[in-house]
FIMIFI-46608 format. One record per residue: x, y, z of N, C-alpha, C, O, CB in turn; residue in three letters. Coordinates in pm, whole numbers, plus 50000, padded with zeros to 5 digits. Glycine has a CB too. Layout:
BEGIN
> n.px, n.py, n.pz, ca.px, ca.py, ca.pz, c.px, c.py, c.pz, o.px, o.py, o.pz, cb.px, cb.py, cb.pz, residuo
> X, Y, Z, X, Y, Z, X, Y, Z, X, Y, Z, X, Y, Z, ala;
...
//
This chain:
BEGIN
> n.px, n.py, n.pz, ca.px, ca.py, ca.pz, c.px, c.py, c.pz, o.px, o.py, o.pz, cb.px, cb.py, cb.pz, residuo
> 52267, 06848, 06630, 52222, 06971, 06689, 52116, 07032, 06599, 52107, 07015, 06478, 52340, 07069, 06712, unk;
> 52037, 07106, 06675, 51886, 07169, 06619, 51897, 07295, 06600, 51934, 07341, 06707, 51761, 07158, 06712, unk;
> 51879, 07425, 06480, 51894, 07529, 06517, 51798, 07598, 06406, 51786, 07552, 06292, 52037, 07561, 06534, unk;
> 51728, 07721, 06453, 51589, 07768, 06396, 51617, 07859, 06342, 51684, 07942, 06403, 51479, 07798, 06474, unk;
> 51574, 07887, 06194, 51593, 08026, 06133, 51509, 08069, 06116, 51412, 08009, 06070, 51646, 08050, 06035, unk;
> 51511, 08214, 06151, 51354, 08315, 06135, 51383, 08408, 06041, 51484, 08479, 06042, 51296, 08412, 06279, unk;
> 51278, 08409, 05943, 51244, 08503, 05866, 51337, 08500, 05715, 51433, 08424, 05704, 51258, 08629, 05955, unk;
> 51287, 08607, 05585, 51417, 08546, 05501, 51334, 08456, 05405, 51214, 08434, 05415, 51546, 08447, 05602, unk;
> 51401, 08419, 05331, 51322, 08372, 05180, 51455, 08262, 05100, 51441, 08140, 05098, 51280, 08560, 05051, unk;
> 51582, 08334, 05036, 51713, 08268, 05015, 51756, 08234, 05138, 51815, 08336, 05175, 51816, 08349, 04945, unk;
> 51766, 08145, 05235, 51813, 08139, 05302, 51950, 08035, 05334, 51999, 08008, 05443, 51727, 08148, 05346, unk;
> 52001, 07978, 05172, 52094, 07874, 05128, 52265, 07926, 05197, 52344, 07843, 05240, 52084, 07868, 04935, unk;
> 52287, 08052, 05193, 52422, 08084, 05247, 52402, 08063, 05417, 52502, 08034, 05484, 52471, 08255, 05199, unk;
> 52282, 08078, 05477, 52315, 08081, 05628, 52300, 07958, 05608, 52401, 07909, 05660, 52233, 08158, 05748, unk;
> 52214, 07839, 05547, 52164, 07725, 05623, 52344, 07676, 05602, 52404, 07644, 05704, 52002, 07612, 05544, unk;
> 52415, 07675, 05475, 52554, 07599, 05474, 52646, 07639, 05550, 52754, 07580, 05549, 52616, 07595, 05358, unk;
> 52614, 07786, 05660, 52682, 07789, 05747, 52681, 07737, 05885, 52773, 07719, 05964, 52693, 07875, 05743, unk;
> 52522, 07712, 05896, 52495, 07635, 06038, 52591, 07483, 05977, 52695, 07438, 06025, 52274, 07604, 06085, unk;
> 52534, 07446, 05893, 52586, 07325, 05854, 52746, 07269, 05884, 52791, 07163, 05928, 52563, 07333, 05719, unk;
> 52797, 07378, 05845, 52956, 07400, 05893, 53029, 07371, 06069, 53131, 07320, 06116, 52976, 07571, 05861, unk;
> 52891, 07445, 06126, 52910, 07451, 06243, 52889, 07345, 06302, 52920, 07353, 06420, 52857, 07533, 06289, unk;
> 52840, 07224, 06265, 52761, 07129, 06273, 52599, 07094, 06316, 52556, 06999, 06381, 52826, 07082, 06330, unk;
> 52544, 07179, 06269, 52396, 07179, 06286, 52344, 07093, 06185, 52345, 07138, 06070, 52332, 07319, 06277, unk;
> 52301, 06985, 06204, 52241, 06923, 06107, 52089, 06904, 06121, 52046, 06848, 06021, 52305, 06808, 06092, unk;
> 51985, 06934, 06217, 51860, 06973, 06162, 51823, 07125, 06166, 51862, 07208, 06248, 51759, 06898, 06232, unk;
> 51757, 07141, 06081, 51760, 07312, 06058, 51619, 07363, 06019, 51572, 07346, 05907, 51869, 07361, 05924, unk;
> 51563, 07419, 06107, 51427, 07474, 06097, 51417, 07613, 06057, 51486, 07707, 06097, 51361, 07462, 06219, unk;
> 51284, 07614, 05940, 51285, 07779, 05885, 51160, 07786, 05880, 51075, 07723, 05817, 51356, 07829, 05736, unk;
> 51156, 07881, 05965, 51017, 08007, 05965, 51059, 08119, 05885, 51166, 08177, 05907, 50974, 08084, 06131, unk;
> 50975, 08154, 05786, 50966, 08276, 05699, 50901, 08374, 05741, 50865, 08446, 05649, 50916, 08257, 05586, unk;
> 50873, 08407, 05836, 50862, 08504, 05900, 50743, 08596, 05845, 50701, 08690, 05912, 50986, 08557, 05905, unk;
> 50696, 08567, 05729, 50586, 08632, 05668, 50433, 08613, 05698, 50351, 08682, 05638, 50602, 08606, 05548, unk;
> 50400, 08531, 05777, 50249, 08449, 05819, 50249, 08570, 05924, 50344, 08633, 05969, 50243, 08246, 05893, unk;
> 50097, 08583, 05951, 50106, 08661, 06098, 50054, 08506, 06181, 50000, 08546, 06284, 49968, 08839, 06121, unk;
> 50047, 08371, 06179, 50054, 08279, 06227, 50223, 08239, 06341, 50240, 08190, 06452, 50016, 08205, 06104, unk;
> 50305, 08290, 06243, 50426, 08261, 06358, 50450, 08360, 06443, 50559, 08357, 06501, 50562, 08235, 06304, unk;
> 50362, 08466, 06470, 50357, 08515, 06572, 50329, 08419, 06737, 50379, 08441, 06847, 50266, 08605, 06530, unk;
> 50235, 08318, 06696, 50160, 08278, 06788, 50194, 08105, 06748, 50127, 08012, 06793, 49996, 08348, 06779, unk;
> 50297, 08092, 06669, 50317, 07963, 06675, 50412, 07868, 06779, 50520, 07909, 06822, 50353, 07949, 06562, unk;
> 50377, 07785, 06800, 50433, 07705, 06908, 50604, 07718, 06887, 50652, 07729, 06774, 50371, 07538, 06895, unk;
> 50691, 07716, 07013, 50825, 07741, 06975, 50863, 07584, 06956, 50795, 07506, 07023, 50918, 07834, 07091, unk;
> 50977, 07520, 06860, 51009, 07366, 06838, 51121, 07382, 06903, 51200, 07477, 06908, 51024, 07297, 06686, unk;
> 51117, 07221, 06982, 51172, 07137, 07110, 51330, 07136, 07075, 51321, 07116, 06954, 51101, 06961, 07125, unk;
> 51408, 07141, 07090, 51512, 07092, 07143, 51611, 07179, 07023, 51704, 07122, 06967, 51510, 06913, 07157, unk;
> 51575, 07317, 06997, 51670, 07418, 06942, 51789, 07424, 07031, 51769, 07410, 07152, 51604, 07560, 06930, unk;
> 51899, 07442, 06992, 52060, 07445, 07006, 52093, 07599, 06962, 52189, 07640, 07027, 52147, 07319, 06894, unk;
> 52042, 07698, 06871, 52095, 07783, 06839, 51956, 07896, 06784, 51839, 07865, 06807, 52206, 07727, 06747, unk;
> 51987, 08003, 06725, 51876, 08057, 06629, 51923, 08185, 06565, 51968, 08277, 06634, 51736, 08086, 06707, unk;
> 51914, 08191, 06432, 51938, 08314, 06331, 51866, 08364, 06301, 51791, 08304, 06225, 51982, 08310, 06231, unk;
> 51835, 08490, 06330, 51682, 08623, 06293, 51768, 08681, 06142, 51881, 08729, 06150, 51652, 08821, 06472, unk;
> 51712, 08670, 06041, 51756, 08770, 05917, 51653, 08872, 05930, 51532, 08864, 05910, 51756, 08700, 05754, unk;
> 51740, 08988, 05976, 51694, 09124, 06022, 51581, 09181, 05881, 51465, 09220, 05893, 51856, 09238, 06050, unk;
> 51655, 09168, 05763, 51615, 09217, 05662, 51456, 09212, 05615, 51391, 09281, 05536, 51693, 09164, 05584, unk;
> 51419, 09076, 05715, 51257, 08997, 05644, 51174, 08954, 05776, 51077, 08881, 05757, 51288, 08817, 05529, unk;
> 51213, 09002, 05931, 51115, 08972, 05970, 51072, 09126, 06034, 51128, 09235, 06021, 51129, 08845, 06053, unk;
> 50968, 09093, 06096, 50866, 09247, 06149, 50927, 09239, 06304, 50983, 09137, 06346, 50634, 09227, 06144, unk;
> 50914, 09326, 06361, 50926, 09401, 06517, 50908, 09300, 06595, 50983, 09218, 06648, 50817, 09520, 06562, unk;
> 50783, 09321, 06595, 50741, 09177, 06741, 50746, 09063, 06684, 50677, 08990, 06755, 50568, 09167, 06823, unk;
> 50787, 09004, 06600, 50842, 08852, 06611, 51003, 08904, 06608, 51053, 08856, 06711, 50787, 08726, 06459, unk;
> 51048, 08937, 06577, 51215, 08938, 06618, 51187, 08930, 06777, 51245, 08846, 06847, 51322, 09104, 06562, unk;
> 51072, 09044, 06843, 51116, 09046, 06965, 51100, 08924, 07039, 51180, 08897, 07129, 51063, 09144, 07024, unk;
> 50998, 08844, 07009, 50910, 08698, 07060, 51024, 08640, 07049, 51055, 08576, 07149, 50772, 08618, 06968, unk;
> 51114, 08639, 06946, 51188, 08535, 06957, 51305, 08560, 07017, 51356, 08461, 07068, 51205, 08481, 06849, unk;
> 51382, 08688, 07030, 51481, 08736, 07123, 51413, 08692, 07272, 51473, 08603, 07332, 51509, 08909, 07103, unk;
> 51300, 08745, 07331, 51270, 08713, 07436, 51222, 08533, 07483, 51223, 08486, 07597, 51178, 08814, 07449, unk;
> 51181, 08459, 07346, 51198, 08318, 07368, 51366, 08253, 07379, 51400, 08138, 07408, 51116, 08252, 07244, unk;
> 51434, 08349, 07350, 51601, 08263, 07277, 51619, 08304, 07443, 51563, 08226, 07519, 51752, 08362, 07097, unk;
> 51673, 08389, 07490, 51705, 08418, 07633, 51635, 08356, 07742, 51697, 08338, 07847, 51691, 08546, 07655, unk;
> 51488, 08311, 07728, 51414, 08216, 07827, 51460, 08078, 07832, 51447, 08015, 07937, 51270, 08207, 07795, unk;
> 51513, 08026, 07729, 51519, 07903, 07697, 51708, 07901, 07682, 51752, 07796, 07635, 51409, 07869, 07552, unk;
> 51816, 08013, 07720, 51894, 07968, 07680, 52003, 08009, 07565, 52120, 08043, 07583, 51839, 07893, 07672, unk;
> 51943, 07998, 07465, 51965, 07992, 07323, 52045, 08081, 07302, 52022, 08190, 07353, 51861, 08003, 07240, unk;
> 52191, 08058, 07202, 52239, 08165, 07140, 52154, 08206, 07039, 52075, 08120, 06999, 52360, 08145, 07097, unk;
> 52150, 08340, 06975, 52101, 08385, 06883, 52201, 08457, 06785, 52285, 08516, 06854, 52006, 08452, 06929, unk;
> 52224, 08476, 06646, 52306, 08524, 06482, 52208, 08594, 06448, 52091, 08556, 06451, 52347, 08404, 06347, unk;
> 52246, 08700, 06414, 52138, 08819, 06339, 52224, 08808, 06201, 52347, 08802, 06203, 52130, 09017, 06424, unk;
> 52153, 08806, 06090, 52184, 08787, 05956, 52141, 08913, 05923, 52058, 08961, 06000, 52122, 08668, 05879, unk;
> 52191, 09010, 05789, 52143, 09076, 05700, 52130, 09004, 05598, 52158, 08884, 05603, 52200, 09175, 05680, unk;
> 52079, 09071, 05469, 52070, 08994, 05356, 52172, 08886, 05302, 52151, 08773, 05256, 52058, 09078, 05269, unk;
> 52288, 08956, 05324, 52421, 08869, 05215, 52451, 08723, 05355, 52549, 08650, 05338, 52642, 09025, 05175, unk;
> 52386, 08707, 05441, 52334, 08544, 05480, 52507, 08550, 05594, 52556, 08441, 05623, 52321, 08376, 05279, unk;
> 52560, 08651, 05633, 52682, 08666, 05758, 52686, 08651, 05838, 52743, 08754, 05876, 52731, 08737, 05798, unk;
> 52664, 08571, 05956, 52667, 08499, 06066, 52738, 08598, 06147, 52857, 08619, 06128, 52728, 08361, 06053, unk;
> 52655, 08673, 06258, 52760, 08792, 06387, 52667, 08738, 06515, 52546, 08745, 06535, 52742, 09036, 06360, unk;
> 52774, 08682, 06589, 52697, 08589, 06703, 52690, 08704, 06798, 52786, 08780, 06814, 52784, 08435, 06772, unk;
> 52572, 08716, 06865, 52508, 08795, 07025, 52537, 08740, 07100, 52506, 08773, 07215, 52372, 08815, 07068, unk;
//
């Protein structure tokens, strides 16, 4: 299973929790480019975690409104990397 993390810098406590869950490829956008605003969304996501703490407004929203087009559960993280499923 495929699952995308947005935004965030340490991101070692969420990735060993997807891991848990069984997610074994794991994609991270850092959320800091104004490029992933407008970057292509990747194929065959299973899940996705926004860490509230590090990304800006309209990419949380791009990607709330891509996660619901396509499906997708979405985990909002704060810093300390806590998994609270939407």
């Amino acid at each position: 299973m495929r699952a995308l993390i947005v935004g965030g810098d340490h991101i070692e406590p969420t990735r060993r929790a997807l891991e848990a869950r069984g997610y074994d490829d794991i994609v991270h956008w850092t959320g800091r480019k104004t490029s992933d605003l407008t970057r292509p969304f990747p194929s065959r996501i299973d899940h996705m975690v926004i860490v509230l703490d590090y990304i800006n407004h309209n990419l949380a929203k791009r990607m709330k409104k891509l996660a619901r087009e396509h499906a997708i559960q979405i985990d909002y993280v704060r810093r300390k990397g806590v998994l609270t499923s939407h």
